[in-house]
C-alpha positions as CSV (number, residue, x, y, z in Angstrom):
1,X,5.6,86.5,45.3
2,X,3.5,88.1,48.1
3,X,5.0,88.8,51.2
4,X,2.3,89.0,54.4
5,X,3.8,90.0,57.6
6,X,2.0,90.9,60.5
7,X,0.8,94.5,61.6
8,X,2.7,94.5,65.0
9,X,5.8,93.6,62.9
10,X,5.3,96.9,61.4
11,X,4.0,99.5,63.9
12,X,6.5,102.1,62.9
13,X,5.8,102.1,59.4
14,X,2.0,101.7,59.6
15,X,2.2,104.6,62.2
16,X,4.1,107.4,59.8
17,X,2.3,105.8,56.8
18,X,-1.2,106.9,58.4
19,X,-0.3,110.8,57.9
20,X,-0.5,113.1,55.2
21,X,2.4,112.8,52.6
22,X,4.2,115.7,51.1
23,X,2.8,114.1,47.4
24,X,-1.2,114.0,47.9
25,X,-1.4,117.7,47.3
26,X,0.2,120.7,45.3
27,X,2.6,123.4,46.5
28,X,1.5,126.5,47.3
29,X,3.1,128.0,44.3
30,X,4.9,127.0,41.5
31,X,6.7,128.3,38.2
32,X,9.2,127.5,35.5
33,X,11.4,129.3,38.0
34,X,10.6,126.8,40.0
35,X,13.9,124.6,41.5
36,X,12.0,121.3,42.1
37,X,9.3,120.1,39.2
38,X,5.8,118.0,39.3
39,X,4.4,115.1,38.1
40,X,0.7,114.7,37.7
41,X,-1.6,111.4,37.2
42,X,-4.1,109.4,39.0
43,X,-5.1,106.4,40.5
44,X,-8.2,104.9,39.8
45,X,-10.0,101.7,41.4
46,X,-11.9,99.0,39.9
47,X,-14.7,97.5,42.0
48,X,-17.8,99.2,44.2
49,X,-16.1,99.4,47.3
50,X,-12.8,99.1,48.9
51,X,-11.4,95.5,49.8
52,X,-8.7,97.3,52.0
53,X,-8.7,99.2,54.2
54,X,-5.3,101.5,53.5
55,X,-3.5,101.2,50.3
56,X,0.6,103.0,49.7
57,X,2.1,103.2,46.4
58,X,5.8,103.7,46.3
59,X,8.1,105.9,44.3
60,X,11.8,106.1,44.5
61,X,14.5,107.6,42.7
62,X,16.8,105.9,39.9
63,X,19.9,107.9,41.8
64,X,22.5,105.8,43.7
65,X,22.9,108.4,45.9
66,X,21.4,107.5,49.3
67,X,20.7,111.3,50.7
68,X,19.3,112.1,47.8
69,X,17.1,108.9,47.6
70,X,16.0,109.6,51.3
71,X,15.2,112.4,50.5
72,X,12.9,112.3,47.2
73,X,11.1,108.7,48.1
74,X,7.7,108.8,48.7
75,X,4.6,107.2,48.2
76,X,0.7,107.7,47.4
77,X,-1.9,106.9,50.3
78,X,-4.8,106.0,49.7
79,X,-7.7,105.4,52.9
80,X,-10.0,102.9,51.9
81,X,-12.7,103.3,55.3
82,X,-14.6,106.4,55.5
83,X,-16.5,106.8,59.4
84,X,-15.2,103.0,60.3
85,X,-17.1,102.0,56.7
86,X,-15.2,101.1,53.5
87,X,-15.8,103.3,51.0
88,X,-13.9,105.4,47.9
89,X,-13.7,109.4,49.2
90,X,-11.8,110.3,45.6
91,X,-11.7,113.0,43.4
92,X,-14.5,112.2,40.9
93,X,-15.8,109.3,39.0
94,X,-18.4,108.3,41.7
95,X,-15.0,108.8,44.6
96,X,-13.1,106.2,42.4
97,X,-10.5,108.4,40.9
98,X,-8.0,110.4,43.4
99,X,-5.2,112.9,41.7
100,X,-2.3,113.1,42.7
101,X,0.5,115.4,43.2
102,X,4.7,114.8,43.4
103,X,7.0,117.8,44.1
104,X,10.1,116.3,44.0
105,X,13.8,117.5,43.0
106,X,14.8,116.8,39.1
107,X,15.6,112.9,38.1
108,X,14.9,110.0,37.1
109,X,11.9,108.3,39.7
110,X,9.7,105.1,39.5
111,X,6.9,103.6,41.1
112,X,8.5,100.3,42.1
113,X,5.3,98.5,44.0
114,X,2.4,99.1,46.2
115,X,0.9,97.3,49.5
116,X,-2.0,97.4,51.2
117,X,-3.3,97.4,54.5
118,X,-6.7,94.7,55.0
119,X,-7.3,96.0,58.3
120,X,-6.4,98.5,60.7
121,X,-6.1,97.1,64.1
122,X,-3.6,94.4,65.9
123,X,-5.3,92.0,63.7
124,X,-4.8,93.5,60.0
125,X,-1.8,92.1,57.8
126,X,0.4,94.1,55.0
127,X,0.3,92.4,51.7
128,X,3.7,93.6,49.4
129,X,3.3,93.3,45.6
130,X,6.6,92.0,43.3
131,X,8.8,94.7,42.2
132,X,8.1,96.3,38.7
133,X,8.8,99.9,37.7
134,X,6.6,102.6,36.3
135,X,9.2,105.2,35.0
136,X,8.4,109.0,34.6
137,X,10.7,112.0,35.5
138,X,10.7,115.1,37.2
139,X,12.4,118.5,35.6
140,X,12.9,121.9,36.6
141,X,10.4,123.9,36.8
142,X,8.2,121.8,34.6
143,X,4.9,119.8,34.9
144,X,4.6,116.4,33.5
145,X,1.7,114.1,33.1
146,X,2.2,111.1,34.1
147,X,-0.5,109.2,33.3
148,X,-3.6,106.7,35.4
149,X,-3.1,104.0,37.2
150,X,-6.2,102.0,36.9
151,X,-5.9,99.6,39.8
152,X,-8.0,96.5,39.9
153,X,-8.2,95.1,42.7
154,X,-9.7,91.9,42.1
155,X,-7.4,91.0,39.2
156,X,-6.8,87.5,38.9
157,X,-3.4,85.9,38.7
158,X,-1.9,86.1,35.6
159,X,-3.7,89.3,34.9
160,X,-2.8,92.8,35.1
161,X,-3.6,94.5,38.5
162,X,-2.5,98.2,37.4
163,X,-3.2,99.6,33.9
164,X,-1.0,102.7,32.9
165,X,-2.8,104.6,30.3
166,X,-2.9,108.6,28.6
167,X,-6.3,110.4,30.5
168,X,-4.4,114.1,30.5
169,X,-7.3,115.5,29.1
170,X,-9.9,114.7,31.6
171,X,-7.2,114.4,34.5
172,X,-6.3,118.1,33.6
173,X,-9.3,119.2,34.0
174,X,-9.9,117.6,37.3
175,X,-6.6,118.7,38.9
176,X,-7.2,122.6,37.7
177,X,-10.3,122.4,40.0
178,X,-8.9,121.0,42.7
179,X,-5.6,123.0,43.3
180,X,-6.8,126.2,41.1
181,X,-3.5,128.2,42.1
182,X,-0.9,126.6,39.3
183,X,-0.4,127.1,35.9
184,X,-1.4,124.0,35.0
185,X,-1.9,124.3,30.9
186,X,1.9,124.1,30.8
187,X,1.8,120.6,31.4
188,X,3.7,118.1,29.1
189,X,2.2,114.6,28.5
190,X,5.0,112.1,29.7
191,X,2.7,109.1,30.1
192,X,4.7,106.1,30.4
193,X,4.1,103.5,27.5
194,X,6.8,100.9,28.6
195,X,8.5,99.1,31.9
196,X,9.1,96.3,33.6
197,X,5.4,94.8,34.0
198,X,6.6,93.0,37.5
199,X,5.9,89.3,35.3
200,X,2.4,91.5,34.1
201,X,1.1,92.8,36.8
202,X,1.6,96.2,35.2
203,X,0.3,96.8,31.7
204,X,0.7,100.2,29.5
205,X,-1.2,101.2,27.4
């Protein structure tokens, strides 16, 4: 069930959500020694051109414990409007694909659901997905793979809008070019095969 509300509802949020996150980019270093772990993946869009203008995928952690979960949610942003023109500024596959990063504490974490911004200005709404979950973990010290998220987003109802699926090989690659000051062959693939689908909005493959 969507949920629209409008943007002056939700200055404060839209206002913190516009900066950098702590998960769009890697530490400066990191080692098995390491006290918190990564988790590695990518989104990628279907479609020539954004049809927002700011989209946020959330993560939280499984714990009950509400410092710790304040402490270790986050979530992926993604700027759909390049020089006041939409446009994809990703990583690689013609912009579409962007990496992304998570340094979080060990535990069990999911990406619960996503929203997205159609414009920004006092006009532009916030459009919530249903819940689902896309498990993965974080460990000590350790790197894990957790997959793309191919997001379409002119899936029609009853189809899947995101698309969990194994690219390590190729996403590897891409992520030892952009941050070349890890380690990263010690990665482990943990791509997610199974989850709650959100009533198939998510589908793994």
């Amino acid at each position: 069930m969507k949920t629209i509300y409008l943007i002056l509802a939700l200055l404060p949020i839209l206002i913190t959500g516009c900066s950098t996150t702590s998960s769009d980019k890697a530490p400066e270093s990191f080692t098995a020694a390491s006290e918190k772990g990564l988790a590695i993946g990518s989104i990628t869009f279907v479609g020539d051109v954004p049809q927002n203008d700011i989209y946020r995928f959330f993560y939280y952690p499984a714990s009950a414990d509400k410092k710790f979960t304040r402490h270790n949610k986050g979530k992926i942003e993604i700027k759909g409007r390049q020089d006041d023109v939409r446009a994809f500024n990703g990583d690689f596959n013609d912009k579409k694909t962007y990496l992304f990063v998570i340094e979080r504490e060990p535990g069990s974490y999911a990406f619960t659901e996503y929203n997205y911004l159609n414009h920004i200005g006092y006009t532009g709404m916030v459009n919530f997905s249903p819940k689902f979950s896309i498990p993965f973990d974080i460990a000590k010290g350790a790197v894990q793979y957790i997959g793309e998220f191919k997001f379409d987003q002119n899936a029609t109802p009853g189809t899947p809008r995101i698309v969990v699926s194994d690219q390590m090989q190729r996403d590897l690659a891409e992520i030892k070019r952009k941050f070349p000051n890890i380690q990263w062959d010690a990665a482990i693939n943990k791509t997610p095969k199974t989850g709650d689908t959100g009533g198939g909005i998510v589908e793994f493959q």
